[in-house]
GUMI-673113 format. One record per residue (C-alpha): residue number from 1; residue in one letter; chain; x, y, z. Coordinates in steps of 0.001 Angstrom, whole numbers. Example, Ala and Ser with C-alpha at 12.3 -4.5 7.8 and 13.67 -1.06 7.14 Angstrom:
{pos = 1, code = a, unit = A, c1 = 12300, c2 = -4500, c3 = 7800}
{pos = 2, code = s, unit = A, c1 = 13670, c2 = -1060, c3 = 7140}
This chain:
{pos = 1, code = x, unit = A, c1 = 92718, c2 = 90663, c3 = 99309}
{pos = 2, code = x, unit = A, c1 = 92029, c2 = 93967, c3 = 101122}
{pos = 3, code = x, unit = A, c1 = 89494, c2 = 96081, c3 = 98876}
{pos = 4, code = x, unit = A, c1 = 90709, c2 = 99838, c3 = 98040}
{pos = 5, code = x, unit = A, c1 = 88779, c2 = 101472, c3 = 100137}
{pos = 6, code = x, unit = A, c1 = 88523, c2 = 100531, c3 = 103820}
{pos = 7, code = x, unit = A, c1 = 85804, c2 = 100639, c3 = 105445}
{pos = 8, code = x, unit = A, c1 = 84857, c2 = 101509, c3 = 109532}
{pos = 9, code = x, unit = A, c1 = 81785, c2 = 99299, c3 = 110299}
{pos = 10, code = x, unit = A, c1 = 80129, c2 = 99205, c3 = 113712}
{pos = 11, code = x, unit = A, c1 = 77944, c2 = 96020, c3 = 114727}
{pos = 12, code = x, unit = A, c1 = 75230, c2 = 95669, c3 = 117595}
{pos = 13, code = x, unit = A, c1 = 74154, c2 = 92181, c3 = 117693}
{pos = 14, code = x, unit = A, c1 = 74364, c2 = 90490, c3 = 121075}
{pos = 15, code = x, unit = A, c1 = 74442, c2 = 86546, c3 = 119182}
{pos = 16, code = x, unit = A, c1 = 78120, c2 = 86381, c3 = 119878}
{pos = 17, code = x, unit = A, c1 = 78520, c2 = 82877, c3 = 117180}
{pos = 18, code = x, unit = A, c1 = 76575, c2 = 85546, c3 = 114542}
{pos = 19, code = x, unit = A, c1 = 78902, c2 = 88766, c3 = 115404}
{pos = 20, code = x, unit = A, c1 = 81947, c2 = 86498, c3 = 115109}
{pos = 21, code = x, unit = A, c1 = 81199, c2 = 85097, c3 = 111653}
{pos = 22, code = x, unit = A, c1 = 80652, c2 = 88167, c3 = 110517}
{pos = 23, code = x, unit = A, c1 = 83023, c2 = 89807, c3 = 111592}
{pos = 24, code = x, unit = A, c1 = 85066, c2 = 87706, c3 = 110061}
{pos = 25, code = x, unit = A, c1 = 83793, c2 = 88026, c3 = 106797}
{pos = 26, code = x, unit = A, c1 = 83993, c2 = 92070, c3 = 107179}
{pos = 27, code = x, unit = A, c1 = 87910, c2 = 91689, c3 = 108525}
{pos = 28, code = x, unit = A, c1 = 88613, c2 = 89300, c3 = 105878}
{pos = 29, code = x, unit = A, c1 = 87737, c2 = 92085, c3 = 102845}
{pos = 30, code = x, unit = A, c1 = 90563, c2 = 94403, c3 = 104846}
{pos = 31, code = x, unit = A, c1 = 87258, c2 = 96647, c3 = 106445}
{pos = 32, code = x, unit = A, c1 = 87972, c2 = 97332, c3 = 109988}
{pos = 33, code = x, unit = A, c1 = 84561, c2 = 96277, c3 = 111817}
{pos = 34, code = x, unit = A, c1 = 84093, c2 = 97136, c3 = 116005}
{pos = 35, code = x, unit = A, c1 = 81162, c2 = 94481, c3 = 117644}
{pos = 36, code = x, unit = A, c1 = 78803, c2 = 95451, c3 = 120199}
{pos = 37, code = x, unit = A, c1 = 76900, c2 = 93119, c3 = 122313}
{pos = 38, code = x, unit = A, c1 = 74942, c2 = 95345, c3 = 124443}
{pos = 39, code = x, unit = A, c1 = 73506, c2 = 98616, c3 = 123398}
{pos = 40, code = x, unit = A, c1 = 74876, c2 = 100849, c3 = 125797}
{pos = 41, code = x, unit = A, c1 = 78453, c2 = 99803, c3 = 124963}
{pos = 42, code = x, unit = A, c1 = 77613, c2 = 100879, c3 = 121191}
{pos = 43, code = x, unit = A, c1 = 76262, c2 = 104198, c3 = 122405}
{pos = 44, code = x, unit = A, c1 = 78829, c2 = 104748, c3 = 124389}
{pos = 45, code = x, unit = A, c1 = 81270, c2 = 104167, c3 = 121404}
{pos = 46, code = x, unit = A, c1 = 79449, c2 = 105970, c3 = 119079}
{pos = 47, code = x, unit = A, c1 = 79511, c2 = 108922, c3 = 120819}
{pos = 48, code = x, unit = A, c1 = 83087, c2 = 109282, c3 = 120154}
{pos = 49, code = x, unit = A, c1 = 83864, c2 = 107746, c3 = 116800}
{pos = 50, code = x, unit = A, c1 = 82293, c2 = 107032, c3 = 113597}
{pos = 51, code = x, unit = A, c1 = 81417, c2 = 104595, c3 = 111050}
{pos = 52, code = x, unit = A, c1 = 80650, c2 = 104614, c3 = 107210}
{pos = 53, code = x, unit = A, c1 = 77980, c2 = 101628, c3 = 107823}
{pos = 54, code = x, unit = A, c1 = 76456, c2 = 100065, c3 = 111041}
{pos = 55, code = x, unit = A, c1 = 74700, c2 = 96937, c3 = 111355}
{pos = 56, code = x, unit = A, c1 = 71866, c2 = 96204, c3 = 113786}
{pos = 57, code = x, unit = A, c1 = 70225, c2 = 93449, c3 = 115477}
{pos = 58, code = x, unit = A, c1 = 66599, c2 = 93465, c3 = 116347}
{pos = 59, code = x, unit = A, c1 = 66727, c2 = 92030, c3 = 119916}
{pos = 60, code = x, unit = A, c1 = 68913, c2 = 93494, c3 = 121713}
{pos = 61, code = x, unit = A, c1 = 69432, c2 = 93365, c3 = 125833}
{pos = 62, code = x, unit = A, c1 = 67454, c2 = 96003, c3 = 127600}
{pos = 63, code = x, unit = A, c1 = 66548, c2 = 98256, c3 = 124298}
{pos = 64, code = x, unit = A, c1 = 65034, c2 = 97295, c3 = 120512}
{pos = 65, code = x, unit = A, c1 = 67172, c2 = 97786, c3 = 117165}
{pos = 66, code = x, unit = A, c1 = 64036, c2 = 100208, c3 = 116481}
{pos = 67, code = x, unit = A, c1 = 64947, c2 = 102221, c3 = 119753}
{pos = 68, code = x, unit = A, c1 = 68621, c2 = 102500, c3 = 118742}
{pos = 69, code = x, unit = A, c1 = 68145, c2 = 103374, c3 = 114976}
{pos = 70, code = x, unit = A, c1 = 65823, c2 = 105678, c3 = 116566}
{pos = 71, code = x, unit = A, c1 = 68919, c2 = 107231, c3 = 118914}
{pos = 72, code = x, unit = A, c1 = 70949, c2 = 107238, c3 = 115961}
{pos = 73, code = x, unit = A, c1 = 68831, c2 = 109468, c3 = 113467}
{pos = 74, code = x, unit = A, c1 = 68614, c2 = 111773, c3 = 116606}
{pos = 75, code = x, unit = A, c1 = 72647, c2 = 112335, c3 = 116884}
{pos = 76, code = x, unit = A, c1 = 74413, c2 = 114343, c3 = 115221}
{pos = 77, code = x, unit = A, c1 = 76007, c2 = 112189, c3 = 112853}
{pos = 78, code = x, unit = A, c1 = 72251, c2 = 111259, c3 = 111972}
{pos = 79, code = x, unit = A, c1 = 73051, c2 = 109967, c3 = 108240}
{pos = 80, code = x, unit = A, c1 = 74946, c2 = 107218, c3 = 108926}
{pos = 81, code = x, unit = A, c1 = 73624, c2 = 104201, c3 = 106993}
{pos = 82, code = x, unit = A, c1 = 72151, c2 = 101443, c3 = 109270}
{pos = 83, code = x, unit = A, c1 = 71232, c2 = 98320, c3 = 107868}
{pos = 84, code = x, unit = A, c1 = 69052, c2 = 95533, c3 = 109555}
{pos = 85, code = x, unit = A, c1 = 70492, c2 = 92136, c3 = 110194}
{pos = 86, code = x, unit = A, c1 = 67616, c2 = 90201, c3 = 112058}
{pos = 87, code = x, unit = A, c1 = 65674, c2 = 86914, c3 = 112171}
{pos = 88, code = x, unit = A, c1 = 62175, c2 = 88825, c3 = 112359}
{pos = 89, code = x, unit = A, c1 = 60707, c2 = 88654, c3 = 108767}
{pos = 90, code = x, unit = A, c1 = 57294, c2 = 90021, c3 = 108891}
{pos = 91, code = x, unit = A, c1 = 56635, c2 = 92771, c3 = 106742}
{pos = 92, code = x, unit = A, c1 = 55504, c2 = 94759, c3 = 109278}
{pos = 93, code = x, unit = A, c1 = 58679, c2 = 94558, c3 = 111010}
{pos = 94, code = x, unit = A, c1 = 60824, c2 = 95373, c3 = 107889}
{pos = 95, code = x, unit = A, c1 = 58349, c2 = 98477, c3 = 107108}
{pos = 96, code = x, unit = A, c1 = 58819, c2 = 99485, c3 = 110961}
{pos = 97, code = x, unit = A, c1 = 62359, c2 = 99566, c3 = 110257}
{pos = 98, code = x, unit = A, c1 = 62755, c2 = 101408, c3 = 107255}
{pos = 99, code = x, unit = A, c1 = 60001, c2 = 103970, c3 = 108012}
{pos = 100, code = x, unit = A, c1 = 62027, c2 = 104526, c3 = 111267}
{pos = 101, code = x, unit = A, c1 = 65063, c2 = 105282, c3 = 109277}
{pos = 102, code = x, unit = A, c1 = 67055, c2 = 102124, c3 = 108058}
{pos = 103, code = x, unit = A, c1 = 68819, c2 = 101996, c3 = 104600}
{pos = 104, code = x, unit = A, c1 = 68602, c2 = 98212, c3 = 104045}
{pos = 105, code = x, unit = A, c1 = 67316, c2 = 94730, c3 = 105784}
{pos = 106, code = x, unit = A, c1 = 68561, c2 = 91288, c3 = 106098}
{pos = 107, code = x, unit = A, c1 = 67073, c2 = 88276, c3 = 107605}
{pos = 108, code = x, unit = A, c1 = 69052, c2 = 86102, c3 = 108839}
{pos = 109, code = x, unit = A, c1 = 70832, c2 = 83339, c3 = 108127}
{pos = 110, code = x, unit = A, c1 = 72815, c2 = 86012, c3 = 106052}
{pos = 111, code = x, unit = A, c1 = 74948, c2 = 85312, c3 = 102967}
{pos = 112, code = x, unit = A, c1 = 78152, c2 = 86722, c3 = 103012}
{pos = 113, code = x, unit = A, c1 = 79168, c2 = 88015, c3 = 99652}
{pos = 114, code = x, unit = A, c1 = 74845, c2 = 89492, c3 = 99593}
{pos = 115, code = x, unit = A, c1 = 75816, c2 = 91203, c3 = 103175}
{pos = 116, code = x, unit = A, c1 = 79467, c2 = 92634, c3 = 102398}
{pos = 117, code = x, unit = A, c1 = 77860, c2 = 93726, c3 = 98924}
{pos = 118, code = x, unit = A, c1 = 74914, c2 = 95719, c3 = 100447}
{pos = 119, code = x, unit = A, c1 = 77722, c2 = 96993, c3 = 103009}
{pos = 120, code = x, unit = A, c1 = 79812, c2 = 98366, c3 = 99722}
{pos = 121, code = x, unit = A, c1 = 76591, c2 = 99870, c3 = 98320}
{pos = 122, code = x, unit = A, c1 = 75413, c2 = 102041, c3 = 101680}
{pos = 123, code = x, unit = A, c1 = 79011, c2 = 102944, c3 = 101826}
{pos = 124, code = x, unit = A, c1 = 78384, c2 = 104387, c3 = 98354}
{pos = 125, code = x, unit = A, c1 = 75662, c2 = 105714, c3 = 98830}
{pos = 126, code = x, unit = A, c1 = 76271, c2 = 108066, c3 = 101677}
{pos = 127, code = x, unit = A, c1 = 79331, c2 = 109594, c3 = 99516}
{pos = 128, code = x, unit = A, c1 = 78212, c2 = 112629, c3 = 97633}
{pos = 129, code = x, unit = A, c1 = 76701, c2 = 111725, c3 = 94567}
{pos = 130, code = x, unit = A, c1 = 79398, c2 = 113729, c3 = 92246}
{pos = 131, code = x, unit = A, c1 = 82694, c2 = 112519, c3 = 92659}
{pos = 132, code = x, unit = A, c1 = 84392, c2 = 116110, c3 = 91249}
{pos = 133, code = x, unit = A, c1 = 87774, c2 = 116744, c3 = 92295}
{pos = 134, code = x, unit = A, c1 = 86957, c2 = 120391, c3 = 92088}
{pos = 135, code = x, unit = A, c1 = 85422, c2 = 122277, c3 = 94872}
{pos = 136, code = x, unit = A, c1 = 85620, c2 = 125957, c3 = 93996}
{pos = 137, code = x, unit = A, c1 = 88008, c2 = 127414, c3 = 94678}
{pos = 138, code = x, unit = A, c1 = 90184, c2 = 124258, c3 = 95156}
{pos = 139, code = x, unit = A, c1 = 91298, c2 = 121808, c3 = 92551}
{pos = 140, code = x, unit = A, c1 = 92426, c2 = 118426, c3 = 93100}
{pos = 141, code = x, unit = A, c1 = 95483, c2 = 117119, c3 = 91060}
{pos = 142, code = x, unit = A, c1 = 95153, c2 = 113605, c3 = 91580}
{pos = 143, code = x, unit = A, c1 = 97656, c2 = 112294, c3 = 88963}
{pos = 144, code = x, unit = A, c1 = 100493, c2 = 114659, c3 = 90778}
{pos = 145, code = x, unit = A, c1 = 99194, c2 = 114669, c3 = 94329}
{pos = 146, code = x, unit = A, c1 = 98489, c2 = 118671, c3 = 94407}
{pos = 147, code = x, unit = A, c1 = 95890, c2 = 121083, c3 = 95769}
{pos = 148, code = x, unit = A, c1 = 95617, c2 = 124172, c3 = 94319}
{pos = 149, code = x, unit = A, c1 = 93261, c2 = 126937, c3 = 95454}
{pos = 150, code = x, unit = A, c1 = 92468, c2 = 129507, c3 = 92341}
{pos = 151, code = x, unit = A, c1 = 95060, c2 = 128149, c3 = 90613}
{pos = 152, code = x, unit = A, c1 = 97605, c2 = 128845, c3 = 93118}
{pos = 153, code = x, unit = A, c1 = 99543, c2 = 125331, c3 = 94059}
{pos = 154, code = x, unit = A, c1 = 99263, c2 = 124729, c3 = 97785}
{pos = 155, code = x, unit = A, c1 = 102553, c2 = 122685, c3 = 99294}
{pos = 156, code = x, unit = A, c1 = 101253, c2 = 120109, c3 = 101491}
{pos = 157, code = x, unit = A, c1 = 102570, c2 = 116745, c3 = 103365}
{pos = 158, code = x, unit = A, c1 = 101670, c2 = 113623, c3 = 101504}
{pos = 159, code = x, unit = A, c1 = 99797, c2 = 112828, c3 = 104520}
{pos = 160, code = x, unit = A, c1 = 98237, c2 = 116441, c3 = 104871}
{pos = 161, code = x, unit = A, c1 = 97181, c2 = 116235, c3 = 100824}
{pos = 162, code = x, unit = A, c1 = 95171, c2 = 112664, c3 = 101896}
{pos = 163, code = x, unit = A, c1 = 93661, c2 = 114096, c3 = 104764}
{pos = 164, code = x, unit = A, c1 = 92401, c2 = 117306, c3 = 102923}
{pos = 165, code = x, unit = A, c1 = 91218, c2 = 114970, c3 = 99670}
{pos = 166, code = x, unit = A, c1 = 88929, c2 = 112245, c3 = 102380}
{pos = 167, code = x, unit = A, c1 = 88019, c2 = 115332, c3 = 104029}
{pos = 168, code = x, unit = A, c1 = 86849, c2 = 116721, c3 = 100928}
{pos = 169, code = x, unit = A, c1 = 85278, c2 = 113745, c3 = 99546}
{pos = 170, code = x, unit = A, c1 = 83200, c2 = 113107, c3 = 102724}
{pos = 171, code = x, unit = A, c1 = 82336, c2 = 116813, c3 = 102990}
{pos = 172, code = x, unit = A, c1 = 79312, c2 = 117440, c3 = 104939}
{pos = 173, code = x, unit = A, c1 = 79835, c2 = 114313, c3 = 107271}
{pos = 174, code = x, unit = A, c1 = 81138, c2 = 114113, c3 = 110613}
{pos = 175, code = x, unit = A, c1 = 84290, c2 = 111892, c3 = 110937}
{pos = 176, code = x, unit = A, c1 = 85843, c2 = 111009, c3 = 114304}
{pos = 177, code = x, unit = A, c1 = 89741, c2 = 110964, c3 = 114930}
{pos = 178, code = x, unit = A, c1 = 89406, c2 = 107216, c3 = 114757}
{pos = 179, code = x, unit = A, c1 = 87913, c2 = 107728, c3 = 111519}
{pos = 180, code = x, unit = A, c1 = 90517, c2 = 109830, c3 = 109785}
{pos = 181, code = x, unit = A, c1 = 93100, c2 = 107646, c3 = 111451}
{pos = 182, code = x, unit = A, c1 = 92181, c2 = 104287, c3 = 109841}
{pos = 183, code = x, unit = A, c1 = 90903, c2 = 105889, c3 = 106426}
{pos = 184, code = x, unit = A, c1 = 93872, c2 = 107953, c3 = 105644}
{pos = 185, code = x, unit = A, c1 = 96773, c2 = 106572, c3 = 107947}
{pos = 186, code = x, unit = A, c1 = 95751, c2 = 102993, c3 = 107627}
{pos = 187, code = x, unit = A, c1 = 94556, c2 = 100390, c3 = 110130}
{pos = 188, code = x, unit = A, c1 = 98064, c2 = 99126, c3 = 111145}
{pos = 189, code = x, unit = A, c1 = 98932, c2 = 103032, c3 = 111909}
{pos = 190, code = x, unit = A, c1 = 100709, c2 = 103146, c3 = 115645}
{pos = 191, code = x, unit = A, c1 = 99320, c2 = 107012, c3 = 116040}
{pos = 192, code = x, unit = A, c1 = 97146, c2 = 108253, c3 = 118925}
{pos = 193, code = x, unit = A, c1 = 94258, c2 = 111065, c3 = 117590}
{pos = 194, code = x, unit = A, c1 = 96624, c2 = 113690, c3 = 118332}
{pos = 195, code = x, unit = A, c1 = 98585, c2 = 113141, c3 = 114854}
{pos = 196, code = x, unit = A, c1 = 95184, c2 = 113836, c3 = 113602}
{pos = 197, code = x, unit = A, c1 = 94772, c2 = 117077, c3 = 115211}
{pos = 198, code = x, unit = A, c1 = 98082, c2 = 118557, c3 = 114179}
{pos = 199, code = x, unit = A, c1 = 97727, c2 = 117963, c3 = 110750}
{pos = 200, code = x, unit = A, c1 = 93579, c2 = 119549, c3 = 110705}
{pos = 201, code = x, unit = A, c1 = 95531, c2 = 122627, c3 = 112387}
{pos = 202, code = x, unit = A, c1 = 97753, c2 = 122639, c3 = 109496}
{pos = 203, code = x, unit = A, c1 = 95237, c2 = 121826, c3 = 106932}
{pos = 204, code = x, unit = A, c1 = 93234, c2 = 124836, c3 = 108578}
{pos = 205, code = x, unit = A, c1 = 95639, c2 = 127321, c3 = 108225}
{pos = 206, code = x, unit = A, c1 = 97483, c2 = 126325, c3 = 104574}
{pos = 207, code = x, unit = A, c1 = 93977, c2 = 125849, c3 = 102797}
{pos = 208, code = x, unit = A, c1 = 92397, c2 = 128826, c3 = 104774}
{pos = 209, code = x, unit = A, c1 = 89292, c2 = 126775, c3 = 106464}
{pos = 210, code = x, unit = A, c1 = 87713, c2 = 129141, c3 = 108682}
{pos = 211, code = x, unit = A, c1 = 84977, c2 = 130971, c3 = 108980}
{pos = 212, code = x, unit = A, c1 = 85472, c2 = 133700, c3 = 106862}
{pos = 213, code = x, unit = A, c1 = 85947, c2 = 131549, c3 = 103796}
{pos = 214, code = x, unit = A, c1 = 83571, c2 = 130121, c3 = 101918}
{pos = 215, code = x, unit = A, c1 = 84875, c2 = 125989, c3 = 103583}
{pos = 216, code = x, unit = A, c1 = 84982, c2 = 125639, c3 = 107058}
{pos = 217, code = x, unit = A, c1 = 86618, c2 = 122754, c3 = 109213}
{pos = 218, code = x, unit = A, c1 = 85227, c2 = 122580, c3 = 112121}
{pos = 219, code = x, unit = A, c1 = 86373, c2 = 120701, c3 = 115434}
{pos = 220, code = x, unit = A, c1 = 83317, c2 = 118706, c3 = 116983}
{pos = 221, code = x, unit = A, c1 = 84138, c2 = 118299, c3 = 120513}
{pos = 222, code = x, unit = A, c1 = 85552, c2 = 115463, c3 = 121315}
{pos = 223, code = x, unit = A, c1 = 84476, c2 = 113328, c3 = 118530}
{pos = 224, code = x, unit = A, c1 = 86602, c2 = 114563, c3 = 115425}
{pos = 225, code = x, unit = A, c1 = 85955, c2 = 116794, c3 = 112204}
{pos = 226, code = x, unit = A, c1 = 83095, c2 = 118011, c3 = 109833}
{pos = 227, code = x, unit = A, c1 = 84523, c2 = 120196, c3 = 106668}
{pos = 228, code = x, unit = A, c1 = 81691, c2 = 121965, c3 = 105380}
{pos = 229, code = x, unit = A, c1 = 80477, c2 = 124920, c3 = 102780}
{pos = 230, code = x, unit = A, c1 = 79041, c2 = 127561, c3 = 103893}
{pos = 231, code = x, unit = A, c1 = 78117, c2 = 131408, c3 = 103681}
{pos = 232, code = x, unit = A, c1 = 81107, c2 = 133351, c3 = 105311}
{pos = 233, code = x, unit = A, c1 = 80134, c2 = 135636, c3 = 108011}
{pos = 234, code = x, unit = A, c1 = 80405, c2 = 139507, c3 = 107114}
């Protein structure tokens, strides 16, 4: 049975018998998971999408999991969490790791419910640690579906009101088109990024995200969406 939330995981491991399985096991909790074998194919991905967890294999052709976790907390989606899946166990491999920027380590032969529960748990983590539905001067209604900003209801799409509320709960973060497309349209959605567009333009203008207020969604060139707070320019 799919799990509530879906999840966008990205795997480098070049063991194609490994990335299958898990895979599988990923696909099979209704998570949406893209394999790698090679890491320029991955980089070349992740420069236009994003993912709430990656996994990463230590030997990799013609680059190190170290170098690419290295890459990673370089870009500008630097916080993604990245956890290990590797057959080196020495500690001075899983220290190397961490200390270069990992958020978890597995040795393999991985367990599958251990793996997809250490998945759920980065996933968590990298959400803001207070799930308020208020973020001054908007207020979520969740029960009826309704923004509000000072008190002031705010008519919206159905699909415009889930955009703004996983925009708002992953404030901060960068999200790619692909992103906002599984998360709020669903996996099986037929849409090209374009849909997502449109309705950021809308959400834009009806919740007044610009730079003179004090939220601001910005458009990261072509790679998707970051809503953020900040100090409005005078």
């Amino acid at each position: 049975m799919a799990e509530a939330q879906i999840l966008r995981v990205g795997m480098l491991e070049d063991d194609v018998d490994q990335a299958n399985r898990v895979e599988g096991w990923i696909s099979d909790r209704g998570h949406q998971c893209e394999v790698f074998h090679e890491p320029e194919s991955f980089q070349r991905a992740f420069r236009k999408t994003s993912y709430d967890v990656i996994t990463l294999d230590w030997n990799l052709p013609d680059a190190t999991g170290i170098e690419i976790l290295r890459w990673l907390r370089q870009s500008i989606v630097s916080d993604v969490p990245v956890i290990f899946i590797t057959s080196r166990q020495g500690e001075e491999d899983i220290v190397s790791a961490l200390e270069s920027g990992a958020d978890d380590y597995l040795v393999k032969p991985v367990r599958e419910l251990e793996l997809l529960a250490r998945i759920r748990a980065l996933a968590r983590r990298a959400q803001p640690e207070t799930e308020l539905l208020d973020y001054e001067p908007y207020s979520f209604d969740t029960s009826n579906r309704q923004i509000s900003i000072n008190g002031e209801a705010v008519k919206l799409t159905e699909k415009e009101y889930d955009l703004a509320l996983f925009m708002f709960r992953n404030r901060g973060r960068v999200l790619s088109r692909q992103h906002l497309l599984t998360s709020v349209w669903g996996t099986s959605a037929e849409l090209n990024t374009r849909t997502v567009d449109t309705h950021a333009s809308r959400l834009r203008k009806k919740l007044k995200l610009s730079a003179s207020e004090k939220w601001k969604l910005t458009s990261i060139y072509q790679h998707g969406y970051r809503l953020e707070e900040h100090t409005p320019v005078s």
